[in-house]
Backbone as JSON Lines, residues from 0, in Angstrom:
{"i":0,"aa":"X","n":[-14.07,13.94,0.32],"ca":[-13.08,13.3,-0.53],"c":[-13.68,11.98,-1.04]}
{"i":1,"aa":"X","n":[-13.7,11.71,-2.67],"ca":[-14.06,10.39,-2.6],"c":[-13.43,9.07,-2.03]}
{"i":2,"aa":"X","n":[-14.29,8.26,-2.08],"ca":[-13.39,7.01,-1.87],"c":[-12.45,6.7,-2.61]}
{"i":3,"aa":"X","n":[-12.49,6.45,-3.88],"ca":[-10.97,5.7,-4.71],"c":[-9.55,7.1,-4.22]}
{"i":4,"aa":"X","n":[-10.06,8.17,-3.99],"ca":[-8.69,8.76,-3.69],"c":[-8.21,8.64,-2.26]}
{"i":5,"aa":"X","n":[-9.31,8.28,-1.32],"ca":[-8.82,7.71,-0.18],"c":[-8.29,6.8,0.01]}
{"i":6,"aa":"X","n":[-8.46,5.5,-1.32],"ca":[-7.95,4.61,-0.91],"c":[-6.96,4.45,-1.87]}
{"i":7,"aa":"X","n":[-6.43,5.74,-2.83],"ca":[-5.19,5.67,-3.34],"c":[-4.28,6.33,-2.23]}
{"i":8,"aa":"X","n":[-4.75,7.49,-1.65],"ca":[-4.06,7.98,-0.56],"c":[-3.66,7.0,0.68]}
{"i":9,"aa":"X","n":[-4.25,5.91,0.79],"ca":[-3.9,4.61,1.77],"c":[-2.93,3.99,1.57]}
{"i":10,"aa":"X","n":[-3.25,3.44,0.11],"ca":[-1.95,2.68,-1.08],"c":[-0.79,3.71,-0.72]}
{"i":11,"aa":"X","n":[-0.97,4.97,-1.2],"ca":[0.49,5.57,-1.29],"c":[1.09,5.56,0.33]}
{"i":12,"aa":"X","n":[0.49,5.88,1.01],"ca":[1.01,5.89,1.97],"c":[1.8,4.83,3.2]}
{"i":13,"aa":"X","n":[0.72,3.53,2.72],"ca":[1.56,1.93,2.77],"c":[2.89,2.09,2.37]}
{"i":14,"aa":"X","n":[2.8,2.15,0.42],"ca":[3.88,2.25,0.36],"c":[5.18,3.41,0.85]}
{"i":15,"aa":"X","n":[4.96,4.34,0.68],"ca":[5.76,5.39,1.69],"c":[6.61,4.44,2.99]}
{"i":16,"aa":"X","n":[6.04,3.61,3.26],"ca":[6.6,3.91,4.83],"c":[7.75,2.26,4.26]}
{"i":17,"aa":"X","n":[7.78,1.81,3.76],"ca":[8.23,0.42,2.92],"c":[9.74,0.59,2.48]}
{"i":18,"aa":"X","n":[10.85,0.07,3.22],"ca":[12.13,0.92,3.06],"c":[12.5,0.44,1.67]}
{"i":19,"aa":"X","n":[12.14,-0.75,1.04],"ca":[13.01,-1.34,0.08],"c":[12.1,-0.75,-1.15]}
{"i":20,"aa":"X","n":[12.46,-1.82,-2.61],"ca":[12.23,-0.99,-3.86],"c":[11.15,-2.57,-3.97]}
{"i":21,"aa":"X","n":[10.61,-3.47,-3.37],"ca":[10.01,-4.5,-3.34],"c":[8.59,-4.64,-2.74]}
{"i":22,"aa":"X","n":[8.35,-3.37,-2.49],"ca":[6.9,-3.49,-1.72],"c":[5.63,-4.4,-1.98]}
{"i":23,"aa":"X","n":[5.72,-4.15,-3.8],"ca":[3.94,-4.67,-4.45],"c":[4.99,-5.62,-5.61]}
{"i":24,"aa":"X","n":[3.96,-6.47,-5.85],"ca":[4.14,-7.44,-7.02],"c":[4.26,-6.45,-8.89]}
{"i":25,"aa":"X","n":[3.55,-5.2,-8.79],"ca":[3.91,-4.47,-10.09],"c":[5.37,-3.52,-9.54]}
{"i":26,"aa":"X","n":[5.83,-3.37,-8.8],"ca":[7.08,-2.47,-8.17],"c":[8.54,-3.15,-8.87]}
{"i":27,"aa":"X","n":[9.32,-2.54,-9.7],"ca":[10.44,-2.75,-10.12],"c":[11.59,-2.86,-9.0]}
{"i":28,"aa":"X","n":[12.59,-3.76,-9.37],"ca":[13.99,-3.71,-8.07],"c":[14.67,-2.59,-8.87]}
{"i":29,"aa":"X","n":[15.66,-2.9,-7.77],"ca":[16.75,-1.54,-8.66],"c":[17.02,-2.24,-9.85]}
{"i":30,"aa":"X","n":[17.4,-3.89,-10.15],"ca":[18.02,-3.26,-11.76],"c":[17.01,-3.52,-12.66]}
{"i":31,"aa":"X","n":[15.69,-3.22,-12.06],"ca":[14.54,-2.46,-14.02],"c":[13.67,-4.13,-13.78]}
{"i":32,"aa":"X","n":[13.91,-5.18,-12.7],"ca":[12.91,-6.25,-13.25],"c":[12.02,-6.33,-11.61]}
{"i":33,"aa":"X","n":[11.07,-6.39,-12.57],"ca":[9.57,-6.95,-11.98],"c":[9.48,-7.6,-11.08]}
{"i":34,"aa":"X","n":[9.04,-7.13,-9.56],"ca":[9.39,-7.59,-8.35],"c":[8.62,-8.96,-8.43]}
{"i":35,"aa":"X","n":[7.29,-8.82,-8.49],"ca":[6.49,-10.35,-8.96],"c":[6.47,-10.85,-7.46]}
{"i":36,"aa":"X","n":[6.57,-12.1,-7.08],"ca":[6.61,-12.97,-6.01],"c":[7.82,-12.72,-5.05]}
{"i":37,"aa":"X","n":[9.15,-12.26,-5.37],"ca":[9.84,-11.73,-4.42],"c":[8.98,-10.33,-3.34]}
{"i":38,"aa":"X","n":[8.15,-9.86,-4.03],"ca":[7.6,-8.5,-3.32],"c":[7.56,-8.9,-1.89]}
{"i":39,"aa":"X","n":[7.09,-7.62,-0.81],"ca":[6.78,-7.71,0.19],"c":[5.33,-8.52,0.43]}
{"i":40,"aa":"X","n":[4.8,-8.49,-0.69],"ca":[3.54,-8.49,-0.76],"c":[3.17,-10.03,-0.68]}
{"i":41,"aa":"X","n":[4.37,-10.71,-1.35],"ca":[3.72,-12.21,-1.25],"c":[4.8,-12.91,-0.75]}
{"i":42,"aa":"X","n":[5.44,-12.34,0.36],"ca":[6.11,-13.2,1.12],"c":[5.46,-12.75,2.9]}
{"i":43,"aa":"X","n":[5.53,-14.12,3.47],"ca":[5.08,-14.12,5.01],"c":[5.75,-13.54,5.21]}
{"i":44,"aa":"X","n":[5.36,-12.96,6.77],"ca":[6.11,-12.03,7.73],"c":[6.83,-10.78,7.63]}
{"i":45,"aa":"X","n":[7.13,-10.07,8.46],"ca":[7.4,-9.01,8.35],"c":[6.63,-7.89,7.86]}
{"i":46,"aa":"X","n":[7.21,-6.94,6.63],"ca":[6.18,-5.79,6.36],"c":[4.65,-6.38,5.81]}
{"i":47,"aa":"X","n":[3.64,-6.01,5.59],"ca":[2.32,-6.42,4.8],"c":[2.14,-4.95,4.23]}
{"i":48,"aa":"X","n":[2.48,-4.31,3.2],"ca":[1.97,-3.22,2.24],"c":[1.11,-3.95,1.52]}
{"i":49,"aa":"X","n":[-0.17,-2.2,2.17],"ca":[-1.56,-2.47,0.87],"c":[-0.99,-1.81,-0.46]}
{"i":50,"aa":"X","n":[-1.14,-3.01,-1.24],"ca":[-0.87,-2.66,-3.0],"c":[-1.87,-2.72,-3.78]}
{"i":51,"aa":"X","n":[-3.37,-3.11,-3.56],"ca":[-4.03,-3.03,-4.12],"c":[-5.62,-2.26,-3.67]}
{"i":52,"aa":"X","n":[-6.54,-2.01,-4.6],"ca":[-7.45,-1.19,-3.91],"c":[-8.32,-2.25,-3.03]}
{"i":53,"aa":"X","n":[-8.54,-3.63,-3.58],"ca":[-9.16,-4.69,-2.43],"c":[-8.77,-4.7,-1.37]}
{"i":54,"aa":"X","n":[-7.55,-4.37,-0.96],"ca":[-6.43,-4.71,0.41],"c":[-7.19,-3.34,0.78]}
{"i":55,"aa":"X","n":[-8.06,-2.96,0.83],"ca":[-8.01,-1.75,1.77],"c":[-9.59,-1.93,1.93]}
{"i":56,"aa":"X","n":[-10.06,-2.34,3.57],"ca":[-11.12,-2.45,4.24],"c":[-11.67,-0.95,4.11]}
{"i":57,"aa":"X","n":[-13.3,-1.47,4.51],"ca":[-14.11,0.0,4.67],"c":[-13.41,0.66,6.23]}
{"i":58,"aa":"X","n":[-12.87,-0.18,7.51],"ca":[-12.56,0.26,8.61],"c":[-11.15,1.07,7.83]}
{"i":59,"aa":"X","n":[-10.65,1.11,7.03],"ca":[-9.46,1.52,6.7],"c":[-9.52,3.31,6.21]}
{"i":60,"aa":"X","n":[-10.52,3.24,5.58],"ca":[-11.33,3.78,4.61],"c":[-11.71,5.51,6.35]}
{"i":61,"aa":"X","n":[-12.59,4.11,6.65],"ca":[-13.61,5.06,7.91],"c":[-12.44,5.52,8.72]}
{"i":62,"aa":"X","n":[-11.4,4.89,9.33],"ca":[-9.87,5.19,9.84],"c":[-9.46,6.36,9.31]}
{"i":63,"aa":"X","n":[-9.27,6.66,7.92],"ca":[-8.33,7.74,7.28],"c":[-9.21,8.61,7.35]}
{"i":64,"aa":"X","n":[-10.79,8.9,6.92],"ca":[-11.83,9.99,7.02],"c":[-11.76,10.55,8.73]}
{"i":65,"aa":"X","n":[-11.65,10.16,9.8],"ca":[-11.97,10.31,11.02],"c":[-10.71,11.07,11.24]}
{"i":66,"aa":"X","n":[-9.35,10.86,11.03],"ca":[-8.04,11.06,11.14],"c":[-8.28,12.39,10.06]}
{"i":67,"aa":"X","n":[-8.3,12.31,8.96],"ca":[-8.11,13.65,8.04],"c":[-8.92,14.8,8.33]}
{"i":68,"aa":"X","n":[-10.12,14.57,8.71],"ca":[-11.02,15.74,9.81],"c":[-10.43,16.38,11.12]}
{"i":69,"aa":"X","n":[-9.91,15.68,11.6],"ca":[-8.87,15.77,13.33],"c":[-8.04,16.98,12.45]}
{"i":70,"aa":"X","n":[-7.24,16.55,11.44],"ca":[-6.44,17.83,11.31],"c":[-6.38,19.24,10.81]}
């Protein structure tokens, strides 16, 4: 599998697990505006969703390849 789809498959799956509609700074709220600086993403504490392809280490990378072989 290449890398950029591993590490879109990382992204999606961050977000997946992210209960609200606020995860990433490009992610819309419910009513249609641009999460921006409210996101999960740029506030301390609590959740940290990877939203971008930088946010995702090579251990992240080597993590999901080792795990997707297992199954």
């Amino acid at each position: 599998m290449p890398e950029t789809t591993v590490i879109q498959r990382i992204i999606a799956e961050s977000l997946s697990m992210y209960p609200g509609s606020c995860a990433c700074p490009y992610n819309t709220d419910r009513g249609g505006r641009r999460c921006g600086k409210r996101s999960a993403y740029n506030r301390g504490g609590g959740y940290a969703p990877i939203c971008f392809p930088g946010d995702v280490s090579k251990e992240m990378i080597q993590s999901f390849r080792e795990q997707a072989s297992r199954e």
